[in-house]
DSSP file (Angstrom, degrees, kcal/mol; ACC not computed):
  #  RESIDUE AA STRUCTURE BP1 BP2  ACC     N-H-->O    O-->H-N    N-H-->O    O-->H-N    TCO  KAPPA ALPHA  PHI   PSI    X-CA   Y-CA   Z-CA
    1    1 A X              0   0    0      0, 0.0     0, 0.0     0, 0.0     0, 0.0   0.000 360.0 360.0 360.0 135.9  -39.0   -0.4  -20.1
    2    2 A X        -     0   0    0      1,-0.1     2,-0.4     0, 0.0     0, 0.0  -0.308 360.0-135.6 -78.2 140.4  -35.3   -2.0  -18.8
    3    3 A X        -     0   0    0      2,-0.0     2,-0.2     0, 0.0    -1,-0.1  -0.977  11.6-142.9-101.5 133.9  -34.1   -4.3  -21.3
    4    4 A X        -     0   0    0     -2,-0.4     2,-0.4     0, 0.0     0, 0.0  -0.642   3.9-155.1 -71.9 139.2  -32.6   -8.0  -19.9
    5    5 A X        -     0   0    0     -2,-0.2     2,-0.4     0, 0.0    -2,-0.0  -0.908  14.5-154.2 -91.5 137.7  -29.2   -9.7  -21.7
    6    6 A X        -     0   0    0     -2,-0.4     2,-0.2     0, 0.0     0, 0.0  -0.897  10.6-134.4-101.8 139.8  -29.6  -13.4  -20.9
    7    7 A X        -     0   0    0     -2,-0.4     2,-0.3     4,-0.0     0, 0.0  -0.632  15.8-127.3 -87.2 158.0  -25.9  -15.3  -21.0
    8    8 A X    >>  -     0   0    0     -2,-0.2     4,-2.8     1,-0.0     3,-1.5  -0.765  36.3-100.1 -94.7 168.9  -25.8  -18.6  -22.9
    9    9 A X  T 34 S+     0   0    0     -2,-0.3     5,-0.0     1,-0.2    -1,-0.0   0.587 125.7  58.3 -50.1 -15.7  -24.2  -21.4  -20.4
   10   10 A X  T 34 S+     0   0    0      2,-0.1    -1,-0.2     3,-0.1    -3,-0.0   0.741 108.5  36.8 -99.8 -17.4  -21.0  -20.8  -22.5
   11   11 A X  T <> S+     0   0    0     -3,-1.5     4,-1.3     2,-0.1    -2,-0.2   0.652 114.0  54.7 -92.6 -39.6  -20.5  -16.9  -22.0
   12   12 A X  H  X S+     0   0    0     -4,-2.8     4,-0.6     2,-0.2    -1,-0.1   0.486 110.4  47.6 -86.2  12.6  -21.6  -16.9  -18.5
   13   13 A X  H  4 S+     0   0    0     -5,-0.3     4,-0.2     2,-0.1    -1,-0.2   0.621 113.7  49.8-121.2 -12.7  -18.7  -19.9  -17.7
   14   14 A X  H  > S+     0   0    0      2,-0.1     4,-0.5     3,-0.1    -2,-0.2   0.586 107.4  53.6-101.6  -3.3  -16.4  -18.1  -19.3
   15   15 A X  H  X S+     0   0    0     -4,-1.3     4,-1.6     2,-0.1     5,-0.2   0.861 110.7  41.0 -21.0 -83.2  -17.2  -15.2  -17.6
   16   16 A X  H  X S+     0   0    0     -4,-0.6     4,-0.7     1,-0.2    -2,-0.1   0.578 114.7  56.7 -66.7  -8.1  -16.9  -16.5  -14.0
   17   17 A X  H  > S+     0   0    0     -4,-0.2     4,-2.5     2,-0.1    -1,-0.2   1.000 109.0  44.6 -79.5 -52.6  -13.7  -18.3  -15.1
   18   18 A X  H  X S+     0   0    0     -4,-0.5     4,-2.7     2,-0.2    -2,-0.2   0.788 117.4  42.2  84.3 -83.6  -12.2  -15.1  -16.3
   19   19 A X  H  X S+     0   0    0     -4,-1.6     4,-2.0     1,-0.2    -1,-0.2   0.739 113.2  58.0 -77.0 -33.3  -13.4  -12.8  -12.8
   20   20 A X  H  < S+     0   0    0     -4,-0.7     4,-0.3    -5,-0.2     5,-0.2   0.994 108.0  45.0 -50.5 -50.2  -12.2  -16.2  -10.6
   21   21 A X  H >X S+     0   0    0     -4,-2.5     3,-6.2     1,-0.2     4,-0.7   0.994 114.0  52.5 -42.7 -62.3   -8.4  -15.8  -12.4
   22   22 A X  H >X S+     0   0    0     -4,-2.7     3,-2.5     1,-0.3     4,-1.0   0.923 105.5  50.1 -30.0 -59.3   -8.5  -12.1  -11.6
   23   23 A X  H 3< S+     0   0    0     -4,-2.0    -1,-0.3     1,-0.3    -2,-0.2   0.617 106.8  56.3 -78.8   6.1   -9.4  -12.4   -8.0
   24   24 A X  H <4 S+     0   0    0     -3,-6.2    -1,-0.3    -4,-0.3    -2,-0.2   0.135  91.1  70.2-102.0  22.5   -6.5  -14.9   -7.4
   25   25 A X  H X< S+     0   0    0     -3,-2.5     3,-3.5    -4,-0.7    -2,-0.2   0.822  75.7  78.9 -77.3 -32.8   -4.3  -12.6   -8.6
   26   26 A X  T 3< S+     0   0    0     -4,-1.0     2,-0.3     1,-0.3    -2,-0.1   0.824  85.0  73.5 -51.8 -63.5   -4.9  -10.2   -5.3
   27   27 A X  T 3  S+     0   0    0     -4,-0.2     2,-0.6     2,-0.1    17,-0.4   0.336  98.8  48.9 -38.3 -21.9   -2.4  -12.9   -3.6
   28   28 A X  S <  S-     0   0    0     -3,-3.5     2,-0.5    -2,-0.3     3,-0.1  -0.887  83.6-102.3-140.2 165.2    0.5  -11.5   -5.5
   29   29 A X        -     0   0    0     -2,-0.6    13,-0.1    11,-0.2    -2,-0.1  -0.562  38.1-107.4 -84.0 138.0    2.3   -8.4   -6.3
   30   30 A X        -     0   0    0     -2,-0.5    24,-0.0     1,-0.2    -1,-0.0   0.288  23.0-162.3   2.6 138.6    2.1   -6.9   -9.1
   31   31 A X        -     0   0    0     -3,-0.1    -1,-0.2     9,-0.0     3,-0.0   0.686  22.9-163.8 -84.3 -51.3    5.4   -7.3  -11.2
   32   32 A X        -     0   0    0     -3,-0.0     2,-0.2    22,-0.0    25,-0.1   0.749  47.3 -27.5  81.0  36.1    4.6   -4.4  -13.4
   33   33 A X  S >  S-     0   0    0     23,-0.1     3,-0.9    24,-0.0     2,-0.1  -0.572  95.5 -25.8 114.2-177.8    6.8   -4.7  -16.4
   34   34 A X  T 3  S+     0   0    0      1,-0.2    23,-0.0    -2,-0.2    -3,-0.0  -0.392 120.0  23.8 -68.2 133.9   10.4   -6.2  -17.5
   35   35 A X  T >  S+     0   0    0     -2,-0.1     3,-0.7    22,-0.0    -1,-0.2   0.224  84.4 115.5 113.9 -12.7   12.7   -6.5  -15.0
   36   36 A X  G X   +     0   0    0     -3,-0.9     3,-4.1     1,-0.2    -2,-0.1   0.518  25.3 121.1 -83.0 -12.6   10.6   -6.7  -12.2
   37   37 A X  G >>  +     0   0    0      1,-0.4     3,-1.1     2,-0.2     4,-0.5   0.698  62.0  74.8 -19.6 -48.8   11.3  -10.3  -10.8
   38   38 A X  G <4 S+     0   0    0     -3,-0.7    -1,-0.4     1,-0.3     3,-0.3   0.665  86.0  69.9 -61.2  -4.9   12.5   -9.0   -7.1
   39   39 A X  G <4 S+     0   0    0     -3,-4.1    -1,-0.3     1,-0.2    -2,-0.2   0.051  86.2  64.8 -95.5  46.3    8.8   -8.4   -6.5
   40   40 A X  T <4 S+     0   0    0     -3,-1.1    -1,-0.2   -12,-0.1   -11,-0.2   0.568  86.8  63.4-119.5 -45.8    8.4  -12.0   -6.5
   41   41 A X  S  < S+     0   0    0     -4,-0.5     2,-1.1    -3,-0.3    -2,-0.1   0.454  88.7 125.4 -68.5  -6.6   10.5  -12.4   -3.3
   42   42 A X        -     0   0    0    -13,-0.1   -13,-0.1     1,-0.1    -1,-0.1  -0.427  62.0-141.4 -76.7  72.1    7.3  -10.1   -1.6
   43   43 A X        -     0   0    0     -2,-1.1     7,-0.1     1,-0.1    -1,-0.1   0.071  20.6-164.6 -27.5  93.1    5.3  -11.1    1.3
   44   44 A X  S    S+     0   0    0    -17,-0.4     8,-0.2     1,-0.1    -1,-0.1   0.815  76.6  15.8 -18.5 -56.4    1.6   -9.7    0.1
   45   45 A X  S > >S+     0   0    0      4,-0.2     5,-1.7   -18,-0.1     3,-0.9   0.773  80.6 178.7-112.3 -46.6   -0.1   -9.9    3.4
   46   46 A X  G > 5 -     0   0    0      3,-0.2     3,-2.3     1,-0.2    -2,-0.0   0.150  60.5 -59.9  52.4 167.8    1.8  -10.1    6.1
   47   47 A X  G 3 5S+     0   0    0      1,-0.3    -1,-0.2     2,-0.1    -2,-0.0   0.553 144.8  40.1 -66.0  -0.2    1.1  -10.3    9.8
   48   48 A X  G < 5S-     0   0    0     -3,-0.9    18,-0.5    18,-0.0    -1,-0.3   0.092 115.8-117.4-118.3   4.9   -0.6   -6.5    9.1
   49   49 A X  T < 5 -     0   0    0     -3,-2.3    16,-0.3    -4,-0.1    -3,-0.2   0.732  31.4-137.7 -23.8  84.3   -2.3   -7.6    5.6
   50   50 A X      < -     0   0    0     -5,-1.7     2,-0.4    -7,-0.1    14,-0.2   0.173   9.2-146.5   9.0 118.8   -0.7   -5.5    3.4
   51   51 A X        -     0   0    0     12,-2.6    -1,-0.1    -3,-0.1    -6,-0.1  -0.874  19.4-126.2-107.0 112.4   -2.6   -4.1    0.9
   52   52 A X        +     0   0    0     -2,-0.4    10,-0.2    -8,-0.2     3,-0.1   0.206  34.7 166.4 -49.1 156.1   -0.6   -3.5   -2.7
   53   53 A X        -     0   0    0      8,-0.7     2,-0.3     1,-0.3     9,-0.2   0.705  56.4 -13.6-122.2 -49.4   -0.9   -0.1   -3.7
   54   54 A X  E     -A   61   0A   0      7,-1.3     7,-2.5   -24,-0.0     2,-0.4  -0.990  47.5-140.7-175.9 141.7    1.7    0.3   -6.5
   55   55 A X  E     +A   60   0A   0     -2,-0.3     5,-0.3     5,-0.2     2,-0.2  -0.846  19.9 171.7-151.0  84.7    4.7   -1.2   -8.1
   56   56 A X  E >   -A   59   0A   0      3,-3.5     3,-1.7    -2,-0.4   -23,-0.1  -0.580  49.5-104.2 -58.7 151.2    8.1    0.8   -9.5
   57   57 A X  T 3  S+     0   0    0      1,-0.3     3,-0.1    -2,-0.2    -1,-0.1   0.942 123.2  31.0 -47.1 -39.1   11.4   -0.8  -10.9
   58   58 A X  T 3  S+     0   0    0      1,-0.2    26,-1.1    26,-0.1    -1,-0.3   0.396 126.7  12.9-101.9   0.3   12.7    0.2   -7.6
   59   59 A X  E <   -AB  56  83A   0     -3,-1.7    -3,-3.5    24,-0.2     2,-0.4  -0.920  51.2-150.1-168.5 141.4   10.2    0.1   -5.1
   60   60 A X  E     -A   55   0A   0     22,-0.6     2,-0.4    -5,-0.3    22,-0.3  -0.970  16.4-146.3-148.1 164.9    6.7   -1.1   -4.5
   61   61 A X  E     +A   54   0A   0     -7,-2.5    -7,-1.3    -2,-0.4    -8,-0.7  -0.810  21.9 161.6-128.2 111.3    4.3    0.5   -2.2
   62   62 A X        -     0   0    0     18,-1.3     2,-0.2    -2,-0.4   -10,-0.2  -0.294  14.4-166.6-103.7-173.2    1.2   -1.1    0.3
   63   63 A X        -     0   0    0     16,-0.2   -12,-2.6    -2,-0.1     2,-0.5  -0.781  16.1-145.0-161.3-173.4   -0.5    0.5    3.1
   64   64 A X  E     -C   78   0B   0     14,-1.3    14,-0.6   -14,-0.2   -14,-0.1  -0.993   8.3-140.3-148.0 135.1   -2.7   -2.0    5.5
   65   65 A X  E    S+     0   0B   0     -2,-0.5     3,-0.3   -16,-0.3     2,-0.3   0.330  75.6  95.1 -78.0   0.3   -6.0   -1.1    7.3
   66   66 A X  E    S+     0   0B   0    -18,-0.5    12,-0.3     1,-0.2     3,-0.1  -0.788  75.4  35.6-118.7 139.8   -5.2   -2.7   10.2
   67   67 A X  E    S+     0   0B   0     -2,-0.3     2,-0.3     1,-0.3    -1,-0.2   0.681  96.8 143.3  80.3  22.6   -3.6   -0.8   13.3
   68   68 A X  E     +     0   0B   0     -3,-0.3     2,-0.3     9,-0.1    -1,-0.3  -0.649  27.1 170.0 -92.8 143.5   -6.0    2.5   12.2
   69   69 A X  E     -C   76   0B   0      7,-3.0     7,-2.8    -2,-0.3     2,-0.5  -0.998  12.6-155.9-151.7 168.2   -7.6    4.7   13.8
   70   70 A X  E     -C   75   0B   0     -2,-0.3     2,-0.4     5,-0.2     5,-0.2  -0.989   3.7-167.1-153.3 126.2   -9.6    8.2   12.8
   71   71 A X        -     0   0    0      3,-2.0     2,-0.4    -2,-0.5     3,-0.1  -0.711  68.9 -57.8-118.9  92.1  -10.4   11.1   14.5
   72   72 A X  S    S-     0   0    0     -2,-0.4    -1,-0.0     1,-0.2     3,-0.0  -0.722 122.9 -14.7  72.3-133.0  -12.8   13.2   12.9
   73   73 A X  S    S+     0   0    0     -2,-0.4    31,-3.3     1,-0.1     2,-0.3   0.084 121.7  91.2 -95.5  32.1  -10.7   13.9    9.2
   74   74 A X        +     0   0    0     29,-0.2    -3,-2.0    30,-0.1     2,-0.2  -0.759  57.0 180.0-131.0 111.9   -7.9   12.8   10.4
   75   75 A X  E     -C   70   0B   0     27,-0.5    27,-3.1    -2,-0.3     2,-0.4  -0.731  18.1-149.2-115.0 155.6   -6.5    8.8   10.2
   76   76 A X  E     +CD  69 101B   0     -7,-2.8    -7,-3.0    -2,-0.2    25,-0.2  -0.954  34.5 157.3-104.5 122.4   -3.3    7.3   11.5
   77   77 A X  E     - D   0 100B   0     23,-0.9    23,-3.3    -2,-0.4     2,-0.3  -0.752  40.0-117.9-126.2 175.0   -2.2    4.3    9.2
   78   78 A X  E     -C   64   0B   0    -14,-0.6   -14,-1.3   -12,-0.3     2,-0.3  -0.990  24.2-167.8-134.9 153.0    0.7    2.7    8.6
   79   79 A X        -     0   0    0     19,-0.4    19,-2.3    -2,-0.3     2,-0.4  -0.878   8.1-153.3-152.0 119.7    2.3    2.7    5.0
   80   80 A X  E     -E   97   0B   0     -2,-0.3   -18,-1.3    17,-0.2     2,-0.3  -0.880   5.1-164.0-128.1 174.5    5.5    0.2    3.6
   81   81 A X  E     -E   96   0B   0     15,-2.0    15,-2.5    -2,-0.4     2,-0.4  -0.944   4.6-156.0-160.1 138.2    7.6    0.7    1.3
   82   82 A X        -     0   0    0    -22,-0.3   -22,-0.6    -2,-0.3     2,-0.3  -0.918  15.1-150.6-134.5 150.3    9.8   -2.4   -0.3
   83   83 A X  B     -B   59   0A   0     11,-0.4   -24,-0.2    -2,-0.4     3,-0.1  -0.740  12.0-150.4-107.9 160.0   13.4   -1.3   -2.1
   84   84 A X  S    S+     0   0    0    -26,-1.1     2,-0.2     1,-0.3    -1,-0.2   0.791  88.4  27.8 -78.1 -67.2   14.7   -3.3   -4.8
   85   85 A X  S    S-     0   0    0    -27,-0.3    -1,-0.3     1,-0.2     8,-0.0  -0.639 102.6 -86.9-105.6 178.5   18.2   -2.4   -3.7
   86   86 A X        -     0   0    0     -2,-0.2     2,-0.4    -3,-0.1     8,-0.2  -0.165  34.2-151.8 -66.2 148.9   19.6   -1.3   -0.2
   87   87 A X  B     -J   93   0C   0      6,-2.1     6,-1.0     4,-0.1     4,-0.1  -0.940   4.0-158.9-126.2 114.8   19.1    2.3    0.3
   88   88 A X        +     0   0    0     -2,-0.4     2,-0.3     4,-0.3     4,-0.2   0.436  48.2 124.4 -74.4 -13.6   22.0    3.3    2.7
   89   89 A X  S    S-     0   0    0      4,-0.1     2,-0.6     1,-0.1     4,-0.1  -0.815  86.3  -9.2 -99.6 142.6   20.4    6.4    4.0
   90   90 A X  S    S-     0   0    0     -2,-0.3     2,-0.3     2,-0.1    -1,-0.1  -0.754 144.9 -26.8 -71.8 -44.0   19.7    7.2    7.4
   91   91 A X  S    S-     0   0    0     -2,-0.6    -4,-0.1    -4,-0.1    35,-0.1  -0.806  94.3 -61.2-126.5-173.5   20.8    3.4    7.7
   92   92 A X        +     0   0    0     -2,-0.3    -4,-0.3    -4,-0.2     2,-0.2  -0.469  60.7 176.5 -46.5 133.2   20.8    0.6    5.6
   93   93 A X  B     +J   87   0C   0     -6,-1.0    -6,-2.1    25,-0.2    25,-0.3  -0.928  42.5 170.1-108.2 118.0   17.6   -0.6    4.4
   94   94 A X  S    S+     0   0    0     24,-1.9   -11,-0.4    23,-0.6     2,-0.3   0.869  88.3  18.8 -65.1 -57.1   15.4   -3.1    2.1
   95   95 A X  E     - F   0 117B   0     22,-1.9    22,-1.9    24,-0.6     2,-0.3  -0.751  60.5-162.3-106.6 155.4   12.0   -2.0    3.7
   96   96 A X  E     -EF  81 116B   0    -15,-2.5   -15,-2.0    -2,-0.3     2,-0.2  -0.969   6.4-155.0-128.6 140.4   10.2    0.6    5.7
   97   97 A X  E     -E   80   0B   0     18,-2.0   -17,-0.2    -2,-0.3    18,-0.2  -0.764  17.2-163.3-114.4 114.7    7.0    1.0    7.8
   98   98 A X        -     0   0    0    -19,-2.3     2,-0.8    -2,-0.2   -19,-0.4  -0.171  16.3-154.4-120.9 152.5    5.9    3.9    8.1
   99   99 A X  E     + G   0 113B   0     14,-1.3    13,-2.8   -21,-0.3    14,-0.5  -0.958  34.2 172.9-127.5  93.3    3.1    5.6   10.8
  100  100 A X  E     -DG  77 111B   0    -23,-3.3   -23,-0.9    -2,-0.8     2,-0.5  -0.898  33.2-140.6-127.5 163.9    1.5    8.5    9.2
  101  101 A X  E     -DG  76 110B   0      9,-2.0     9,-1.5    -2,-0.3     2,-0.3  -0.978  19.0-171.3-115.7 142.6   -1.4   11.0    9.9
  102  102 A X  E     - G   0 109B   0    -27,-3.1     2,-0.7    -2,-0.5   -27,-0.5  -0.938  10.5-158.1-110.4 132.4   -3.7   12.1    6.7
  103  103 A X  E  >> - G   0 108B   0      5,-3.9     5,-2.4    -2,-0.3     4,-1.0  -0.985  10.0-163.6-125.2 135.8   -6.2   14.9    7.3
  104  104 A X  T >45S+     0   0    0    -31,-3.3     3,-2.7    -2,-0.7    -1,-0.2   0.974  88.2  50.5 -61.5 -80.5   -8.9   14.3    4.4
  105  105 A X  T 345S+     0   0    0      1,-0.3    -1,-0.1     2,-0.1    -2,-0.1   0.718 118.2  33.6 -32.2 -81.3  -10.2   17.3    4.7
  106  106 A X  T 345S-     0   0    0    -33,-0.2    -1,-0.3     2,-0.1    -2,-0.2   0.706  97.2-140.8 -48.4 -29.7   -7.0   19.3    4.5
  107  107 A X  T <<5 +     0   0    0     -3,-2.7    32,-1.7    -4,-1.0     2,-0.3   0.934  57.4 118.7  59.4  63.9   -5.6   16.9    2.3
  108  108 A X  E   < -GH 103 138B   0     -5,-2.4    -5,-3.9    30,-0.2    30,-0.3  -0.921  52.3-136.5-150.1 171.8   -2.1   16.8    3.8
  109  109 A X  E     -GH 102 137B   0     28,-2.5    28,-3.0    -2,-0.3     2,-0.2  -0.758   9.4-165.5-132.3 177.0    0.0   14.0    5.4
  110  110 A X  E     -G  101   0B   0     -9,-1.5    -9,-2.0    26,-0.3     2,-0.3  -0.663  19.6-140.8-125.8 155.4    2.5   14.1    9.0
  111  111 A X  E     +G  100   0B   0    -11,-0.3    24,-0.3    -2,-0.2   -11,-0.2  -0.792  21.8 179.8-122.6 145.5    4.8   11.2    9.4
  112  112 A X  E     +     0   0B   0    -13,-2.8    19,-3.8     1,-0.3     2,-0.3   0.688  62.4   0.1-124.3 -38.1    4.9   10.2   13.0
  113  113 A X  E     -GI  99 130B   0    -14,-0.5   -14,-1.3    17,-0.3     2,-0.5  -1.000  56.7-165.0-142.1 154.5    7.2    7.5   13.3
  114  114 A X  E     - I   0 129B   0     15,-2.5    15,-1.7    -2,-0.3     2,-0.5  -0.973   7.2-162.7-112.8 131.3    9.6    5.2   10.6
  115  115 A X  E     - I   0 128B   0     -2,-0.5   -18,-2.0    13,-0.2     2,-0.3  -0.985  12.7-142.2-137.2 139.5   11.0    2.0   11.4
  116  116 A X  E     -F   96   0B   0     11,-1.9    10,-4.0    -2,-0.5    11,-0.4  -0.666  10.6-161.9-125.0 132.9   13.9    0.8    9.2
  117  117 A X  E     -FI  95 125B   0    -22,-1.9   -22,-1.9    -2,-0.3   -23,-0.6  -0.938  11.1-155.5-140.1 120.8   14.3   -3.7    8.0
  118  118 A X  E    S+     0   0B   0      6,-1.4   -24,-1.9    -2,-0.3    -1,-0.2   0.921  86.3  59.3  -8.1 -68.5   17.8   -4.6    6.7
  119  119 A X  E  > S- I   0 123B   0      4,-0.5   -24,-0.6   -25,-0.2     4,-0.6  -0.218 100.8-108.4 -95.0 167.1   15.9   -7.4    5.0
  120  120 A X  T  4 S+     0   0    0      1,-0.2   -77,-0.1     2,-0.2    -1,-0.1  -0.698 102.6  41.1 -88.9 166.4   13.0   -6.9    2.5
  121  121 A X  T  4 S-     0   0    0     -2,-0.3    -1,-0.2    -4,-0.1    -2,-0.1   0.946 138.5 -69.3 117.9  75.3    8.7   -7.9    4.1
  122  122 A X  T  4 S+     0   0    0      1,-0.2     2,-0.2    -3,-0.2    -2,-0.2   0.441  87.7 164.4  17.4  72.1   10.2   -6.1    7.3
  123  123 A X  E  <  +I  119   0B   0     -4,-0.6    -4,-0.5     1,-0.2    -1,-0.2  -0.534  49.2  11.7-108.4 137.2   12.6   -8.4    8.4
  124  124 A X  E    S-     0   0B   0     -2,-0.2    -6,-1.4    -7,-0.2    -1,-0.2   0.904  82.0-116.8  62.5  83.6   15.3   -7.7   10.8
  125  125 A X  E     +I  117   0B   0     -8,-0.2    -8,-0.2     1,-0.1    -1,-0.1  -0.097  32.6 179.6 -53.9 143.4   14.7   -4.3   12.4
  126  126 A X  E     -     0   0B   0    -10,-4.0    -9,-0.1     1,-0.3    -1,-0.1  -0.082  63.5 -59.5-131.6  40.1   17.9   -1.5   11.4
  127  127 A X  E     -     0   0B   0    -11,-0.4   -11,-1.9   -37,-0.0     2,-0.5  -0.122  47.8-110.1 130.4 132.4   16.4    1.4   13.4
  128  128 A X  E     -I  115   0B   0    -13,-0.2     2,-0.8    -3,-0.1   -13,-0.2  -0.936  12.2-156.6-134.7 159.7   13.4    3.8   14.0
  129  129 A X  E     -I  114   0B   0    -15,-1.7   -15,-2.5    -2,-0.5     2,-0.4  -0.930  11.9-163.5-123.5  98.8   13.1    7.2   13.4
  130  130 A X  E     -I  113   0B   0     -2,-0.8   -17,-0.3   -17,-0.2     2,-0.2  -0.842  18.9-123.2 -96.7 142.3   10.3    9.2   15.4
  131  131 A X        -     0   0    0    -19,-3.8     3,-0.1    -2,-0.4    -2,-0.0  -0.672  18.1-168.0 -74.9 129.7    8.7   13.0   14.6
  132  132 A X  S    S+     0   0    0     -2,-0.2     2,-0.3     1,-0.2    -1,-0.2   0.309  76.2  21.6 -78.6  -4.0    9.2   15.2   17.5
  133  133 A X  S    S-     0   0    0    -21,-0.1     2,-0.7     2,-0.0    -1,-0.2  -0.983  94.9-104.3-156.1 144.0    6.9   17.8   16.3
  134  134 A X        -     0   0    0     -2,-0.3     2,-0.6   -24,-0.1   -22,-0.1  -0.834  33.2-162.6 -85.1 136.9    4.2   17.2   13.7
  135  135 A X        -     0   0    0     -2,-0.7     2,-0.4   -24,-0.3   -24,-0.1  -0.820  10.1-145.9-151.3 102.8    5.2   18.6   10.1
  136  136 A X        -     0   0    0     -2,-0.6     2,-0.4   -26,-0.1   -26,-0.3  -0.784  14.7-169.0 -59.2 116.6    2.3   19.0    7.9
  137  137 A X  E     -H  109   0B   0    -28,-3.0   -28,-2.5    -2,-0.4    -2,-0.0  -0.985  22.4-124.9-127.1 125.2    3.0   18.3    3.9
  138  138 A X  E     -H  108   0B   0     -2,-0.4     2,-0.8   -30,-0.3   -30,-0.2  -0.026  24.3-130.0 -33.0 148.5    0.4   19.3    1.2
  139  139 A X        -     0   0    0    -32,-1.7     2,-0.4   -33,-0.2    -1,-0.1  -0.992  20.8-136.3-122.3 119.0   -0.5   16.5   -0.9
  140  140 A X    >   -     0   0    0     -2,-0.8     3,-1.7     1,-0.2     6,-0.2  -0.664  19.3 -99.2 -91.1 124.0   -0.3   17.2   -4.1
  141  141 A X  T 3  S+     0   0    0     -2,-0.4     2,-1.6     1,-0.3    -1,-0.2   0.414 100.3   8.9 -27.3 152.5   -2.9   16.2   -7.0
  142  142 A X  T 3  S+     0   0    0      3,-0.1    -1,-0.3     4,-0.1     2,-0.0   0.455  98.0  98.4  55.1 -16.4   -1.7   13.0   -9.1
  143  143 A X  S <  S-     0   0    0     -3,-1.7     4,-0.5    -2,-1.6    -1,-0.1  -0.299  93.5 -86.4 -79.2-170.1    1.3   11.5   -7.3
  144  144 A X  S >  S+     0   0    0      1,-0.3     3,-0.6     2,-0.2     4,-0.5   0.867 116.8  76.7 -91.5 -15.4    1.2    8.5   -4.9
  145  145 A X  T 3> S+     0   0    0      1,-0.2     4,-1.0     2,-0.2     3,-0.4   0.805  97.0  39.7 -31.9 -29.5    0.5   10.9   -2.2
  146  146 A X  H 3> S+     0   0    0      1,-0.2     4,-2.4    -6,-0.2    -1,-0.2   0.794 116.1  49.3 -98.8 -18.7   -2.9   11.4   -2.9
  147  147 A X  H <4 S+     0   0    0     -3,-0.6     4,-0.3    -4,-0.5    -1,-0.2   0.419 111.6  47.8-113.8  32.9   -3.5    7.9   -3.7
  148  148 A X  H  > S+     0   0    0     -4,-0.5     4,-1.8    -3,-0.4    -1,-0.2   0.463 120.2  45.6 -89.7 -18.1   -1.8    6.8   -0.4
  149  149 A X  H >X S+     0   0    0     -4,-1.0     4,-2.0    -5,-0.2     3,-0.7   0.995 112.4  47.8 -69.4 -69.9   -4.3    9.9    1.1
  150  150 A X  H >X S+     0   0    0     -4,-2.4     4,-1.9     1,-0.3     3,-1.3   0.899 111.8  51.8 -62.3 -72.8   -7.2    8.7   -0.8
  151  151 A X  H 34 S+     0   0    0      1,-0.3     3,-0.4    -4,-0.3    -1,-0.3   0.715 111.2  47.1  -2.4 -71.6   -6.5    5.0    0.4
  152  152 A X  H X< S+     0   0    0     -4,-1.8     3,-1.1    -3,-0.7    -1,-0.3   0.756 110.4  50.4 -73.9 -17.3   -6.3    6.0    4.0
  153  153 A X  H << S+     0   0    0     -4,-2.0    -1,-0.2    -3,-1.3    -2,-0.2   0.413 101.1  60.5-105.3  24.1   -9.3    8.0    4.1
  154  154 A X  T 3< S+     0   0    0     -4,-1.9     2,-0.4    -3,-0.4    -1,-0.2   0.284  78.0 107.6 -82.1   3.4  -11.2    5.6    2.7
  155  155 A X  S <  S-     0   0    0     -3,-1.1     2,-0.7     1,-0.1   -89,-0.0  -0.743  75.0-125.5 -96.2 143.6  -10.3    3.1    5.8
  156  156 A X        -     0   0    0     -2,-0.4    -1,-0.1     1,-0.1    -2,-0.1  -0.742  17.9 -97.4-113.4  92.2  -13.6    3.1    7.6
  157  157 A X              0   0    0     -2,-0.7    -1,-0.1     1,-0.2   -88,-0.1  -0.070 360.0 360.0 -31.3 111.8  -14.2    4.0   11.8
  158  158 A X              0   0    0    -90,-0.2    -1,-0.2   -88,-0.0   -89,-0.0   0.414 360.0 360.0 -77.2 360.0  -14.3    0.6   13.6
């Protein structure tokens, strides 16, 4: 036979006070330790709403459900990526968004296109970069590949 817990009125308000804080936290990013203060500066949602994914001294890491699409085990999302500092390479850049195919199944990613912003919550376009050919790469257990994979093939056929 199931046993019930009854709250008293004082556990159960300090409960819901508790799971309210939490879930206004989703409004901002992560810092993730000392030092972290430039992720302060971080549009959350954006016109794509951004979901935070992951938060390094030097970079932190969304992807967005919006703009998706799946064909069979394979979905197209798009994936950003915020620098702390510029990264000069192919041209200058604070932010990227990035256009990728995941096949679940296969558990491997293609990039299709990259689009490069001076400024960081993709500001100021510096440039795009398209795949001419698609280029398969293994996703490997435990990095943020797999939990950028697992992310996107979690995203649900509209």
């Amino acid at each position: 036979m199931p046993k019930f817990m009854t709250l008293s009125p004082v556990v159960l308000s300090a409960f819901l006070a508790f799971t309210g804080e939490a879930a206004g936290q989703v409004n901002e990013v992560p810092m993730q330790g000392m030092g972290n203060e430039w992720v302060k500066q971080l549009d959350l949602r954006g016109k794509l709403d951004w979901e935070w994914l992951r938060t390094y001294p030097a970079e932190v890491y969304f992807a967005t459900r919006r703009e998706s699409s799946r064909q069979d085990d394979v979905v197209t999302s798009w994936t950003r990526i915020e620098y702390r500092d510029l990264q000069e390479l192919p041209n200058p850049h604070r932010s990227i968004a990035s256009q990728d195919q995941w096949d679940c199944a296969g558990r491997r990613k293609a990039n299709l296109v990259t689009v490069f912003y001076r400024q960081p919550n993709l500001v100021d376009s510096a440039g795009t970069s398209t795949a001419n050919l698609t280029n398969w790469q293994v996703v490997e257990p435990g990095t943020l590949g797999e939990l950028l994979l697992e992310f996107a093939c979690g995203i649900e056929p509209r």
